[in-house]
C-alpha positions in Angstrom: -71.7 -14.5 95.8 -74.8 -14.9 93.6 -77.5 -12.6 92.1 -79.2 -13.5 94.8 -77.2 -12.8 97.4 -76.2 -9.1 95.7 -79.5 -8.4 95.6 -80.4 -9.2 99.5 -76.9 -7.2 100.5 -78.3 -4.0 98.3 -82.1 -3.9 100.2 -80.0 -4.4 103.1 -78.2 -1.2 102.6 -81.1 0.2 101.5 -82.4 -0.3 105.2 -79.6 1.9 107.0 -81.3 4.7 108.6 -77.9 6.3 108.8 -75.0 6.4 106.4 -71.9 4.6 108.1 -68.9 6.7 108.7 -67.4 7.8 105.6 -64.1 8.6 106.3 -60.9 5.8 106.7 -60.2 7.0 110.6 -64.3 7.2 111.1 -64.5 3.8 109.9 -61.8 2.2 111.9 -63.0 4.1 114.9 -66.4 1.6 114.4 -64.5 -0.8 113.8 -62.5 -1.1 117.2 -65.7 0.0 119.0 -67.4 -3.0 117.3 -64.6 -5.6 118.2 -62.8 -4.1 121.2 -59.1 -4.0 120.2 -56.8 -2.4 117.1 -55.7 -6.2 116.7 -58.7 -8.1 115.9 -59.1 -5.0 113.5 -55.6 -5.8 112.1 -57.0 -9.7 112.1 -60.7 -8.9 110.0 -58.8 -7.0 107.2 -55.1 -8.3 107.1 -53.0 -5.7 108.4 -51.1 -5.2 111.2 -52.6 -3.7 114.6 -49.7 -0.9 114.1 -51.2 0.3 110.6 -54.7 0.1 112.3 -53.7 2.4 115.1 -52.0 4.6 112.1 -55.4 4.4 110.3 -57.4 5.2 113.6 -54.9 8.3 114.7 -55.2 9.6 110.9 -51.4 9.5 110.2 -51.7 6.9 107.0 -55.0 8.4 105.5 -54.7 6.1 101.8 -54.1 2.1 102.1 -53.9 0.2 99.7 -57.3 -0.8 97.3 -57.7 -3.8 98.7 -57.7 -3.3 102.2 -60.0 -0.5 102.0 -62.5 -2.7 100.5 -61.7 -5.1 103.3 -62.7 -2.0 105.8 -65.5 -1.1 103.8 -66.8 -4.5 103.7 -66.3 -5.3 107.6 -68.2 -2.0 108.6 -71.1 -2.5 106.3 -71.6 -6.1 107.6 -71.6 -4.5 111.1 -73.5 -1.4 110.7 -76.7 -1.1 111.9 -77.6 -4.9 112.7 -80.9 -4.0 114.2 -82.1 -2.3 111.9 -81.7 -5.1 109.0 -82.8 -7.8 111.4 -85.9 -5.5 112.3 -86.6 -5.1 108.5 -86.2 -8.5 107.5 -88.3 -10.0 110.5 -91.1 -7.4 109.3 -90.8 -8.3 105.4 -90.9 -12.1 106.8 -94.0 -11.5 108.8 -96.0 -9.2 107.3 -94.7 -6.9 104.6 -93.1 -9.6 102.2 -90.6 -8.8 99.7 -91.1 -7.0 96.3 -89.1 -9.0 93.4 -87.6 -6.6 90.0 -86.5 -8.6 87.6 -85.5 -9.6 83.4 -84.5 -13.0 83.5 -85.8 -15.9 81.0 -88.8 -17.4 82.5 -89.3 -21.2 81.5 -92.0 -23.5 82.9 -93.6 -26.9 82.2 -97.1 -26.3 81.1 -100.1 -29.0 79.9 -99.9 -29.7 76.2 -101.0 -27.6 73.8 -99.6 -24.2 75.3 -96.8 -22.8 75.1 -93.5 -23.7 77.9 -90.9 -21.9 76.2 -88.8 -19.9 77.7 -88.8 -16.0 76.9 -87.3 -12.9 78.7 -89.9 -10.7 80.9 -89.7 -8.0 82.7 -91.6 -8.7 85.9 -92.2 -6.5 89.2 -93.8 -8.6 91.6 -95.2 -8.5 95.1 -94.1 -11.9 96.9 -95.8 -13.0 100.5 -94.3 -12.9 103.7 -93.7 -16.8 103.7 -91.5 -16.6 100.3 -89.4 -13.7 102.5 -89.1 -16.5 105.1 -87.9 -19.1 103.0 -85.5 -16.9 101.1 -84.2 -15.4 104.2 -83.9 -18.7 106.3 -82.0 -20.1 102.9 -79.3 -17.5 102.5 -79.0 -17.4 106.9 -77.9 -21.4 106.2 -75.8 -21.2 103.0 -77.8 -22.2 100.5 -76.8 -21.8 96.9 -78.0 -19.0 94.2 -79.7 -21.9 92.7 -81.5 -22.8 95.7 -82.8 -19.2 96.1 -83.5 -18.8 92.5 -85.7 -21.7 93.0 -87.7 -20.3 96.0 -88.2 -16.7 94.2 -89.4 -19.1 91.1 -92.2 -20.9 93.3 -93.1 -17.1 94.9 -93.3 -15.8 91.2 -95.4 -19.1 89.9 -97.4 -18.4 92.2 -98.3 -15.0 92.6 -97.8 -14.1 88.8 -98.1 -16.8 86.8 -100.9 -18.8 88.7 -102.4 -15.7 90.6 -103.1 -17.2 93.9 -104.6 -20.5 92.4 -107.1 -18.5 90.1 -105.0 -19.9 86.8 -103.2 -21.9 84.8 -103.8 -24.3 87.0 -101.9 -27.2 85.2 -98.6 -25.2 85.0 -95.8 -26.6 87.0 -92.2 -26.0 87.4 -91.3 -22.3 86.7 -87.5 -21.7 85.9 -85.6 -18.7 86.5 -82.9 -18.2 83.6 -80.4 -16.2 82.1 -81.3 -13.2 85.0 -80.6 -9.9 83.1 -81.3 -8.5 86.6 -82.7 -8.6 90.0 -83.6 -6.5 92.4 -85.1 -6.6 95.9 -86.8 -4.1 98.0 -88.6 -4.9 101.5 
């Protein structure tokens, strides 16, 4: 996964209204709820449907690292699906999305001004229709480039350009080097 990509999966846990289940037998409970048998438990994070059903009656209590990530994984992409969806539908219609980052900034500007590239620190309110774009993107696989070049656009816009009121001539805002990124909607 991307920067990108992190940073939609962090505003999406951001959205939980509820904390999932913290504990290993809590969590497999959900899980078996959520796909109807101990085996296609076993199936989603590579174990057996007998170590499931050990996990969900609380006799093995500490599996290994890797399949606890595995269970932490599968719940937190199942937990509260309507509220995410409800959130991102809102950000994509009305609320956009609100962009933190430090990355290098590069652009191609009219000669005689400055295009290179520096860090900034920017904290930027983008429009519902960037949202859309950046949510339809990640929904169909694109890249980290791909979204990297949508937030660019949204930030070209709306920072460097304010709404069409400057810099007029500028044209092809990068985003470099990301420090880090951050989204909240």
């Amino acid at each position: 996964m991307g920067e990108i990509n992190d940073a939609i999966e962090r505003a999406d846990r951001e959205a939980f209204t509820q904390e999932p289940p913290r504990t290993l037998k809590g969590r497999i409970g959900f899980l078996i709820r959520q796909l109807g048998s101990a085996k296609a438990v076993a199936a989603e994070i590579g174990v057996t449907a007998d170590s499931v059903n050990r996990y969900r009656r609380g006799a093995r209590k500490h599996p290994p690292p890797e399949v606890t990530a595995k269970v932490d994984e599968a719940v937190r992409q199942r937990w509260q699906p309507r509220v995410r969806k409800r959130r991102r539908q809102q950000a994509a219609t009305t609320t956009g999305v609100t962009i933190e980052t430090r990355a290098r900034f590069g652009y191609t500007a009219p000669v005689g001004t400055t295009d290179d590239g520096r860090f900034r620190r920017l904290t930027v309110h983008l429009p519902p229709a960037y949202a859309q774009r950046l949510f339809d993107a990640r929904d169909t696989g694109a890249s980290d480039q791909e979204m990297r070049q949508i937030i660019a656009e949204g930030l070209k816009d709306v920072y460097f350009q304010d709404n069409g009121t400057r810099a007029a001539g500028l044209s092809d805002v990068t985003l470099n080097d990301i420090d880090y990124l951050d989204l909240d909607y």
